[in-house]
N, C-alpha and C positions, 0 to 999 in steps of 0.2 A: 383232592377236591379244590376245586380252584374260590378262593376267598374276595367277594369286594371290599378293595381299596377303602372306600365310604363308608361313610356311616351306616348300619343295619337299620332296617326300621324296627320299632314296637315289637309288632309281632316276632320280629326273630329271637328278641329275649325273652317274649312271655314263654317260648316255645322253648328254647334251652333250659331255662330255671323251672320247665313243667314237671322235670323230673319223668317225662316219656308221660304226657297227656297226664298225669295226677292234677299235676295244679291242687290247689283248695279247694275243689267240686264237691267232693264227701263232707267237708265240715260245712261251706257255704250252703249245701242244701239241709243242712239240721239249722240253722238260722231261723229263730222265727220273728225275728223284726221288721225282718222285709222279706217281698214275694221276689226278689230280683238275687242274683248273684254279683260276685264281684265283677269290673271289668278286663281283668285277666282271665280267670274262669270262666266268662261269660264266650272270648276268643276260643279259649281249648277245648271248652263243651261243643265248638261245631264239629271237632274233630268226632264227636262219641255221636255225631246226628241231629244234633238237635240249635237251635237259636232262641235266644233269649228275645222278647219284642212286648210291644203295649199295644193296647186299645188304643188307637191314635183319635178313635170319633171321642173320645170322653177324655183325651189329655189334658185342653186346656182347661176344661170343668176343673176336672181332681186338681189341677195346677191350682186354681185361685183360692178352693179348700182348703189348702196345703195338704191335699193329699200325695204320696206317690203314687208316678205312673200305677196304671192298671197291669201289672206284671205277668203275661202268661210265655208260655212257650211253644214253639214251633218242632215237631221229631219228624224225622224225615228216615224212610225207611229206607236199606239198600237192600234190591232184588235185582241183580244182572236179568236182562232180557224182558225184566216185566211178567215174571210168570210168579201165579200166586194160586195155591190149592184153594176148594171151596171152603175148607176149612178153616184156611188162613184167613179169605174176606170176611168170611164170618167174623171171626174175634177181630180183623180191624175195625170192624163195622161196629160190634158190643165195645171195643177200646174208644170210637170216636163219640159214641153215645153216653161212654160212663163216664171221660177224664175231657174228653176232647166238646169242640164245638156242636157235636150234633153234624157234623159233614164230613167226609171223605176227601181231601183233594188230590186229583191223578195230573201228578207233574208232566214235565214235557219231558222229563228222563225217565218216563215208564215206571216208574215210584207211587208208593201212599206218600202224603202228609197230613197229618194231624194237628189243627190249628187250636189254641186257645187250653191248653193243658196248664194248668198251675204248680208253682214249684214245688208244694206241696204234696202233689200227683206225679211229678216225675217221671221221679225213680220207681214207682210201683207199675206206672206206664211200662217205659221200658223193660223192666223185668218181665212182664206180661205178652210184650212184642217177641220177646225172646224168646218164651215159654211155645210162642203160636212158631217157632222155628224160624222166626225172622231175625236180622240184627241191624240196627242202623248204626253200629262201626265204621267210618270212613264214608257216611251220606256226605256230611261236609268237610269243611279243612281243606288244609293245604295235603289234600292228598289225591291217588288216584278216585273220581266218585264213582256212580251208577255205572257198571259199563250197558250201552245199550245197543238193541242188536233187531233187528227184525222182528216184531214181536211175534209170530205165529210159528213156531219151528214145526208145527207139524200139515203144513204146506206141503211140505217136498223133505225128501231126504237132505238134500241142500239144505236147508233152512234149519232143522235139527242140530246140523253138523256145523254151523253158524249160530247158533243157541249154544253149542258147548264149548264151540271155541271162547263165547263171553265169559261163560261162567269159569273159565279156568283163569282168563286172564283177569278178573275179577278175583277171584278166592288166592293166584298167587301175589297179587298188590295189593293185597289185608292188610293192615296194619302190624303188627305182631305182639305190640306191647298188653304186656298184659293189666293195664289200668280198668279198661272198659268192663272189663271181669270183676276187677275189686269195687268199683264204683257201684257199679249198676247192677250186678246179679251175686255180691257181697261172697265172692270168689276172695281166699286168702293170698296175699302177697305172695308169688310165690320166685323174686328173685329180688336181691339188693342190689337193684341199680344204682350203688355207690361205686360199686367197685370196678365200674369199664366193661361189665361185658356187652356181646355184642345183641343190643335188645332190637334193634331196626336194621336189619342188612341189607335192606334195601333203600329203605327212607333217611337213617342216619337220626339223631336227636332231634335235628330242627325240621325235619320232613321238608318238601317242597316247596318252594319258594311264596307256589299259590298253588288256588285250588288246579287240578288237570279231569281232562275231559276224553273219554274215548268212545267210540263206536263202531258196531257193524253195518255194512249196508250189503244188500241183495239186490242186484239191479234186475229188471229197470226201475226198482222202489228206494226212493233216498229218500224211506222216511224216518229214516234217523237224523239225515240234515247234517250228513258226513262230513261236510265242509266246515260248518260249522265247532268241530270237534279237534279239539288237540292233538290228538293222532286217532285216525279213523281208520278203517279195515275196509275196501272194499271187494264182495268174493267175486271169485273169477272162477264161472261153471260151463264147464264142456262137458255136451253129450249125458246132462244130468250127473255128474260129478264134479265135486269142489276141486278144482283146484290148487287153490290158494287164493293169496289178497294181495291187492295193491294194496299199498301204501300211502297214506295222505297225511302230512302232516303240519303246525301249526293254524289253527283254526279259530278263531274263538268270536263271539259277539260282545263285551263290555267297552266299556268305553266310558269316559266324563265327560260332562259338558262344558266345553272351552277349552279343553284341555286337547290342542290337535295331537300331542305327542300317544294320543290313546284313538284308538279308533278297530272299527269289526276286522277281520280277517279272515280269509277262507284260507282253508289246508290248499297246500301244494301235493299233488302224489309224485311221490318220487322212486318210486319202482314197485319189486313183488317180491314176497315172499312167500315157500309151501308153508300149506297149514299147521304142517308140526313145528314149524319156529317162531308161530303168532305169538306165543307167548317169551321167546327171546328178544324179539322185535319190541316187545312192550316194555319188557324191560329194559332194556338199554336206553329207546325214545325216553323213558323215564329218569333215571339214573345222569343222561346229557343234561336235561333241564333240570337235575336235582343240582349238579357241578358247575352249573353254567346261568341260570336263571338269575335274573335280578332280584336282590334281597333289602337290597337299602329302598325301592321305591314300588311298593307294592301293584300302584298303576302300571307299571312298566315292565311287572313280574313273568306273566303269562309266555308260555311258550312262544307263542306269535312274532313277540316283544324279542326274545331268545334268537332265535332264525332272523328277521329283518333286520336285527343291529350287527349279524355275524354273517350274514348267507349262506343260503340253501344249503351251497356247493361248501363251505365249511362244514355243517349240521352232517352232511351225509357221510364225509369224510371222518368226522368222530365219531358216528353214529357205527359205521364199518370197522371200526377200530376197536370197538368195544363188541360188535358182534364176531368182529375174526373171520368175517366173511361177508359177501356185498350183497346187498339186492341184486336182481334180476333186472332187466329191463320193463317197464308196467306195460301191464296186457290192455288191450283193445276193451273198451265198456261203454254204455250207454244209458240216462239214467233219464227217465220218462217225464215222471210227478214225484214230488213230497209230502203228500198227503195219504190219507187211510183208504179202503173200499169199502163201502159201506150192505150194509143185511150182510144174507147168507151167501158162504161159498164152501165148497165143499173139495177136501183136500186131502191125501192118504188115508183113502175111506172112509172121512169121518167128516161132520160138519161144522161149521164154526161162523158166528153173527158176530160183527162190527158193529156198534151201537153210538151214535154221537154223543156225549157229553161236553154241554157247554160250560166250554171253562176249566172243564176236567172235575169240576165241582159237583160230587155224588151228594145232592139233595134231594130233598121232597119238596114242591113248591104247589102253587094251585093246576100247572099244565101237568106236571109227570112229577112220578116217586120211583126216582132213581135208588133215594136210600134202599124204599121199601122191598122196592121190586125186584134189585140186584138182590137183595138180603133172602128174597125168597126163592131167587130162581138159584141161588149159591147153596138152600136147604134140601134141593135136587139134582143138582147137577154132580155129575159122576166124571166130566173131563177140567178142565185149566180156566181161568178168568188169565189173559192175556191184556198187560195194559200197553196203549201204543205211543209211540212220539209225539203225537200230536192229543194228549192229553182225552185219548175213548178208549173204550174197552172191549176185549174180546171175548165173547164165550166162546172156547175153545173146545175142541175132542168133542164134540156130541155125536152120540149114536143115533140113529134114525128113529128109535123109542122114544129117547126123549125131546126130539127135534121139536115135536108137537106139543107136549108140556111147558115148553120154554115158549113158543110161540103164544101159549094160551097168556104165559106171566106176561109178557112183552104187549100181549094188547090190552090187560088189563090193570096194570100200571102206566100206560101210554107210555112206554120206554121207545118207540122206534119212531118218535116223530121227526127224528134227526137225521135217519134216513131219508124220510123225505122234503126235505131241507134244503132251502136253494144249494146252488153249488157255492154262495158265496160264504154261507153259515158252515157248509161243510169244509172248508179250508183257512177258518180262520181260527185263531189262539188267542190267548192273554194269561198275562202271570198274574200273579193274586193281587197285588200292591195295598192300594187302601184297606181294612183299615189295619190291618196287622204287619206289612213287613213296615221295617225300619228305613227301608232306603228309597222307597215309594215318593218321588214328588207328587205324581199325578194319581188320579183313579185308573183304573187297569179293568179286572176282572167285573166287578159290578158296574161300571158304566157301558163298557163296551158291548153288551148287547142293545141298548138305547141305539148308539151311535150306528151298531152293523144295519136295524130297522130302519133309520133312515139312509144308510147308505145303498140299502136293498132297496127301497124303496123307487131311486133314482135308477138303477138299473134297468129295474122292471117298467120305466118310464121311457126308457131308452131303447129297451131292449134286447138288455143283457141278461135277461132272467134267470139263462139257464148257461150261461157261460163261468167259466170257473176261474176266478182273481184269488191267489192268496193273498188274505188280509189280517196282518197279526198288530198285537197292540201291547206296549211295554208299559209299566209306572213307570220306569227311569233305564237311566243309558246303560245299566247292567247286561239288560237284553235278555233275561232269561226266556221269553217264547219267541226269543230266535227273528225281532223284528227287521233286523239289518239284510237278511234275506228273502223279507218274502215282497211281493208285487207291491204290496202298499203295506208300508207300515208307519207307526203309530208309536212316537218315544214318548213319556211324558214329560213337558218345561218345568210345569207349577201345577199348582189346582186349576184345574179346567181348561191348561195348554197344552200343546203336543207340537212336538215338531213332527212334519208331514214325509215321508220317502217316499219314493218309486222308484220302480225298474229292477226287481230284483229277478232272478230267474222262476219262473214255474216249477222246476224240476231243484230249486236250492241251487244251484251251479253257477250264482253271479250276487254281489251286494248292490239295493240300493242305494239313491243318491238323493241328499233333501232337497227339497222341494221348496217349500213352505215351510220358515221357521215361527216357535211361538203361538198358535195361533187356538182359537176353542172354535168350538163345534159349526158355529156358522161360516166362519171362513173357511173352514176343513170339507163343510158342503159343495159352499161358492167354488170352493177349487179345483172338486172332485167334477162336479156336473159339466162341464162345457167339456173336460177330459175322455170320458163315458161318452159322451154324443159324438165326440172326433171319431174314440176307437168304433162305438159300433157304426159308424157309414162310411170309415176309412181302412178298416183292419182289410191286411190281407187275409186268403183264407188258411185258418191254422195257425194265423197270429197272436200270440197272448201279449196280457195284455201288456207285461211288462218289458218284451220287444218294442212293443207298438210304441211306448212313451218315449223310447231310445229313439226306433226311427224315425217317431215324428221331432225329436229334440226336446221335448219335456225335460228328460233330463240328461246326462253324460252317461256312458257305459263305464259299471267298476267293475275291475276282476281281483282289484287288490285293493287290501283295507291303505296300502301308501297310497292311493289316490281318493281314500272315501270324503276327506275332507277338502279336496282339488291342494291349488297351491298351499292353502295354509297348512297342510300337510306337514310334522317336524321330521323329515326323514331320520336325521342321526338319532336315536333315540339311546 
């Protein structure tokens, strides 16, 4: 394993001295002085799923009390592919109700989270999550997270066989250590990691550098947003048979601000492999960036980072060396849209509703009772709740009995107004930000439906009404709803600014370029509107619209995050 030179950062000794994820988590949570844990502990516990964070609305309050922060916690479930029994929502649903916020949130990795859990509540959470047959082992950390894959495998035989390919390569990049066990579901020690044996053969003591990201996609559907993923799989189907996958690899959306030497990047595909070596492929992709990844500077971690300071034509060559055998040349593919289909479709004799949730945020508010309604249509349903990329959910496998019971729940918890939902509300995202994550400049989730209303508004003025812009919106350069790709997106600077992109591809297949730095909601209007008036009496036909801001020069075409920031760019990184 090849070692840097420099200084390690932080995290690689909290991760060495964890003693393989133990850390002080079991004693810091019998603590009762404070609702918080250590900041070491606080690192290792993402590895077990979960984030430590406050009530940011009531911080400075408690501050002047001298109270500490408002301490709760964030658990984040791992499910490859997004597939969850009725039984299972159920108990997320009773779990979010008895320890958690009262809400549901469906990530953009096809994942539950549970907001607002107290350290108190924890461990009797997670044992709980566990109990309902879930684990959130390996949601965060520097390790392999969610792998996610097409959410509906029972589409097509294709799409099953794309469903299992996740879940293997998933279940064989689990973590191995047996902490999560002692910790959280008060499993006995059952080996002395004193003595060198080998507890991580895949990960090693200090696990990955940073966190890693993988996915499947099914064309023409990249609503995984393949590009954006560490190493992505995409399948390659003849004559309704899988194939195998191309290959794509360094990916990723984080980034800081001012910091050019970070910026988004899309995967490279660099060949194919059959379906029975997907899971050799991942392992190795894995393993190169375990030996090779930056460890002294964790901005500079990410596979992306890995591949651009070394190239491609290096990556593949290691990559080949440890598989013992080469990729294939990559097959011919085509990939349409990045987004969901929305109502019913019906697929290996059975039928299955896509339902919009804004935000991914399963509430009850004055319009719809998502809590309520999914809760109830979960106390009948006999097939799968499928959650998707783009933060909605699928009821899956319904027989044509119950087709008509569900529809009754659906109109009377107004669950399908999001079906008929501009096409701009149906392609848009945002991560949670205010007021619970930690790294949140901006508001995200709860403002950006304000903003989409009058962004729709302008449209409908124009006469875009029913043309389809993906519009996604971040609290900060993290990127977690994937802003760096879509047609217009939305970073956030500060409270109430955002820096402006465009030109990203329709189909995920090209990054934005900013626009508009700094700027709140009236200049993000002014900017938008004379935009919107060009494309609709200028667009050619079949234009979208983040062609159209290319062709018209709005802004430059990216295909690599080395050019997202133009010259200021640090290439050597």
């Amino acid at each position: 394993m090849e070692q840097n030179k420099t200084k390690l950062s932080d995290n690689e000794r909290i991760k060495r001295k964890s003693n393989y994820l133990r850390g002080t988590i079991a004693e810091g949570l019998k603590d009762p002085i404070t609702g918080a844990i250590s900041p070491d502990d606080n690192q290792l516990l993402k590895f077990h799923g979960s984030y430590q964070q406050d009530d940011r609305d009531v911080r400075d309050e408690r501050r002047r009390k001298k109270l500490e922060p408002d301490y709760q916690f964030m658990i984040r479930v791992r499910m490859p592919g997004g597939l969850a029994t009725p039984k299972q929502w159920l108990e997320m649903d009773r779990l979010a109700t008895t320890y958690a916020n009262g809400t549901l949130k469906l990530t953009t990795r096809q994942t539950f989270q549970l907001h607002g859990v107290l350290k108190w509540n924890l461990k009797q959470t997670m044992k709980e999550i566990n109990e309902a047959l879930f684990t959130t082992l390996a949601a965060c950390g520097d390790v392999n997270r969610n792998v996610m894959c097409t959410p509906n495998p029972n589409l097509s035989d294709v799409h099953y066989e794309v469903y299992e390919a996740a879940k293997k390569i998933s279940d064989h990049l689990l973590p191995q250590t047996p902490a999560y066990h002692e910790i959280w579901l008060d499993g006995e020690k059952v080996i002395d990691t004193s003595v060198g044996q080998e507890i991580e053969p895949i990960y090693g003591p200090t696990y990955l550098p940073r966190k890693f990201k993988i996915g499947i996609a099914v064309p023409p559907s990249n609503d995984v947003d393949i590009y954006s993923q560490d190493l992505g799989f995409i399948a390659i189907e003849e004559d309704g048979e899988l194939k195998g996958f191309n290959v794509a690899v360094g990916g990723g959306m984080g980034m800081t601000h001012g910091d050019y030497r970070t910026y988004p990047q899309i995967a490279r595909v660099i060949g194919f492999c059959p379906t029975d070596k997907v899971v050799d492929v991942a392992e190795k992709v894995v393993l190169v960036q375990r030996d090779y990844g930056n460890r002294s500077n964790r901005k500079n971690a990410r596979l992306k980072y890995t591949i651009d300071s070394r190239g491609i034509d290096w990556f593949k060559t290691e990559l080949h060396n440890r598989l013992g055998w080469e990729l294939e040349e990559a097959r011919p593919f085509h990939f349409t849209h990045n987004g969901d289909q929305f109502g019913w479709v019906k697929g290996n004799k059975k039928w299955h509703l896509t339902l919009f949730i804004p935000s991914g945020r399963v509430k009850d508010d004055e319009e719809t009772q998502f809590l309520t309604g999914l809760r109830e249509i979960a106390k009948i349903h006999t097939g799968e709740f499928r959650l998707t990329p783009n933060q909605n959910v699928i009821i899956a496998n319904v027989t044509a009995r119950k087709k008509q019971e569900i529809e009754k729940l659906v109109e009377q918890y107004h669950l399908a107004g999001g079906t008929y939902a501009s096409p701009l509300w149906q392609n848009s995202m945002s991560c949670v930000g205010f007021p619970t994550c930690g790294l949140a400049m901006a508001e995200s989730e709860r403002y950006f439906p304000t903003l989409l209303k009058k962004i729709e508004a302008i449209t409908k003025e124009v006469g875009l009404k029913q043309n389809e812009i993906v519009i996604r919106m971040s609290g900060c350069p993290n990127g977690c709803s994937r802003p760096a790709l879509a047609e217009i997106g939305f970073i956030g600077k500060a409270p109430g600014k955002y820096n402006l992109y465009l030109g990203g591809g329709f189909a995920g297949n090209r990054l934005n370029k900013l626009y508009k730095e700094n700027i709140g909601e009236k200049e993000i209007l002014e900017a938008l509107y004379p935009i919107f008036q060009h494309y609709a009496k200028e667009r050619k036909e079949g234009e979208r619209f983040g062609d159209f801001v290319i062709r018209t020069g709005y802004v430059e075409e990216v295909h690599s995050g080395l050019d997202f920031h133009g010259s200021k760019t640090v290439k050597n990184i």
